[in-house]
C-alpha positions in Angstrom: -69.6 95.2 -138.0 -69.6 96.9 -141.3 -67.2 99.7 -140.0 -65.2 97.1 -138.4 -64.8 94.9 -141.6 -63.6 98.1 -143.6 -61.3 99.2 -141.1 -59.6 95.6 -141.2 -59.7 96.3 -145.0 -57.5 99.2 -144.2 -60.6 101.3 -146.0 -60.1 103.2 -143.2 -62.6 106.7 -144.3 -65.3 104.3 -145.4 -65.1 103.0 -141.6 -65.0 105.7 -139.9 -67.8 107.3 -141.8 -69.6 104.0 -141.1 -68.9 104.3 -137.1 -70.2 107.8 -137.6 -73.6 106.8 -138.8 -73.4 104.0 -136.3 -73.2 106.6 -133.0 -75.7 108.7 -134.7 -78.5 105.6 -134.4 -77.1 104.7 -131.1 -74.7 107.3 -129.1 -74.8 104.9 -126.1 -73.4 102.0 -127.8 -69.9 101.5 -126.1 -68.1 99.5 -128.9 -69.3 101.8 -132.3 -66.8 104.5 -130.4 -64.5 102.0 -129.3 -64.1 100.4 -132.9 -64.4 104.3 -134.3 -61.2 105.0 -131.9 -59.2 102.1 -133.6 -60.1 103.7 -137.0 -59.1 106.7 -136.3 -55.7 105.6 -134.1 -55.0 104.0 -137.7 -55.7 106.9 -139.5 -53.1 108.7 -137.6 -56.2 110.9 -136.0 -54.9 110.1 -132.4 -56.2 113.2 -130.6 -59.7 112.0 -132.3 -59.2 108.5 -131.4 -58.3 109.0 -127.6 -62.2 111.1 -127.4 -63.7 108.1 -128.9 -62.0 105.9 -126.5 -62.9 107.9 -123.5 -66.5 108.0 -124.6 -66.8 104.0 -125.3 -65.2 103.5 -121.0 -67.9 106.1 -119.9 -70.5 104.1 -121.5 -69.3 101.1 -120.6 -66.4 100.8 -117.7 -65.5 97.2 -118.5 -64.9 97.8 -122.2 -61.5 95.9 -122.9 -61.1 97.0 -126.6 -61.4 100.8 -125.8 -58.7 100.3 -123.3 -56.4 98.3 -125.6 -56.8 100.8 -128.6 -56.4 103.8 -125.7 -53.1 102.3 -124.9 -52.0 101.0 -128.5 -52.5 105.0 -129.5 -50.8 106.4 -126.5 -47.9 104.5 -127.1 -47.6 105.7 -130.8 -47.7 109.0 -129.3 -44.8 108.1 -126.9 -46.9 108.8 -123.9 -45.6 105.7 -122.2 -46.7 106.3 -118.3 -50.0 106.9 -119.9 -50.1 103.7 -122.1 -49.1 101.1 -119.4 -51.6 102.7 -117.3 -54.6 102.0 -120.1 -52.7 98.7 -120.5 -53.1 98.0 -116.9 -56.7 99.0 -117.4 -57.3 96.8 -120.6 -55.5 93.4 -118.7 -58.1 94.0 -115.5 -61.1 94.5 -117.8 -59.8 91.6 -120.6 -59.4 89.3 -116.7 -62.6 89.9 -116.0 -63.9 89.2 -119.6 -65.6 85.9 -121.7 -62.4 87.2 -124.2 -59.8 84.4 -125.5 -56.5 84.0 -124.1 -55.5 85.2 -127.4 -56.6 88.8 -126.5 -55.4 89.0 -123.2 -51.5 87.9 -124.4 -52.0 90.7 -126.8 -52.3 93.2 -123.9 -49.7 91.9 -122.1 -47.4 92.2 -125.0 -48.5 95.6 -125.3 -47.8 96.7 -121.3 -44.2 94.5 -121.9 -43.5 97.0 -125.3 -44.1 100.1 -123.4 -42.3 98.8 -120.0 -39.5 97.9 -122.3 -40.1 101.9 -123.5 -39.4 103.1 -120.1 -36.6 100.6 -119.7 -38.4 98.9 -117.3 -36.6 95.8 -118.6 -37.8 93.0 -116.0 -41.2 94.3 -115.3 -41.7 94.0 -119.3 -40.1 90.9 -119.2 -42.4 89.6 -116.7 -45.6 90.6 -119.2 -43.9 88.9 -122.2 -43.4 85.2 -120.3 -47.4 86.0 -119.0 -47.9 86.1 -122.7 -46.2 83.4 -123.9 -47.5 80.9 -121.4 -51.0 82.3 -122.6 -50.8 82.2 -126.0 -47.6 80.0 -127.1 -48.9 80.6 -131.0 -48.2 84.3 -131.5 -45.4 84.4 -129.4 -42.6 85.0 -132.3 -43.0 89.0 -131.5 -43.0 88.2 -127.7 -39.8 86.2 -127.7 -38.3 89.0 -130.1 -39.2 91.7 -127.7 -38.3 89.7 -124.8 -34.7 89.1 -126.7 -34.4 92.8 -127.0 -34.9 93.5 -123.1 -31.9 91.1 -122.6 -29.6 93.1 -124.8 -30.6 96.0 -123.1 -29.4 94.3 -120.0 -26.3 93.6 -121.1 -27.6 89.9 -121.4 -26.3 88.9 -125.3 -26.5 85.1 -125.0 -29.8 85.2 -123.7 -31.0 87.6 -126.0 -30.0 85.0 -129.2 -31.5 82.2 -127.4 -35.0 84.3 -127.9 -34.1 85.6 -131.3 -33.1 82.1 -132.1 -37.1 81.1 -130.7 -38.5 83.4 -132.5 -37.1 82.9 -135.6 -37.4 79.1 -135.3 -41.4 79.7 -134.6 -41.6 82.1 -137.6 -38.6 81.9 -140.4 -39.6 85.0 -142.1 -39.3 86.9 -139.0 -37.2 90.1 -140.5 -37.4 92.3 -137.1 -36.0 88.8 -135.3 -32.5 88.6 -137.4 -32.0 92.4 -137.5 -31.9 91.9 -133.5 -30.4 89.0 -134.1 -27.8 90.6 -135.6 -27.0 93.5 -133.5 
């Protein structure tokens, strides 16, 4: 938990030093290389993160936060067939899980981001209404995502109605007017 707290802190070295000394105690424990993956994927050590990752599902098959970090990092590296797949992954492992709603929206957000990469417009859209009727309290990103689908489908009005949503549910919401405003 140490690791994890720094990484939050952004203290992102001091972590990953700390999951280091954590796999060296315990090399089977799933989540030190699962949470050591995350550290790294923020560092911008993807290549590094992706080993840790793979290590944390061998240990443990069902391990929901090694899938989500896989994905989140493949996606920043714009393998997008690859992501949705480890998406995929992460929402069967997170279904199967004691985790909160909260978490599982997450994931769907994620697999709509990266459908939405592959314009895969409906099928994202599909993920981003799972995630809003799961989590209706984070779902200013979801409803500015969703709003972007529906400009790519040549579908303006319905695209302000989310922007409008999202806004409404978050004022500050910068990314939400600049779509707004295309």
């Amino acid at each position: 938990n140490w690791g994890m707290a720094l990484s939050e802190l952004g203290r992102l070295d001091a972590a990953i030093d700390k999951f280091k000394f954590a796999a060296q105690l315990d090399p089977a424990f799933a989540t030190t290389h699962a949470e050591w993956g995350v550290a790294l994927g923020k560092a911008g050590r993807s290549s590094n993160a992706i080993e840790h990752f793979k290590k944390a599902t061998e240990i443990d098959p069902a391990h929901f936060r090694a899938y989500h970090g896989w994905a989140v990092t493949l996606q920043r590296l714009g393998s997008n067939e690859e992501s949705i797949a480890k998406y995929q992954q992460a929402i069967i492992v997170y279904s199967n899980s004691t985790e909160t709603k909260t978490v599982l929206a997450q994931a769907h957000v994620g697999l709509g981001t990266a459908l939405s990469d592959v314009r895969r417009y409906t099928n994202a859209i599909e993920h981003f209404e799972i995630a809003l009727a799961m989590d209706p309290e984070h779902s200013s990103m979801c409803l500015n995502n969703w709003g972007t689908c529906l400009l790519a489908m040549n579908r303006p009005m319905d695209a302000i109605d989310k922007f409008k949503r999202a806004v409404d549910l978050r004022p500050g919401y910068a990314r939400a007017y600049a779509n707004w405003g295309n």
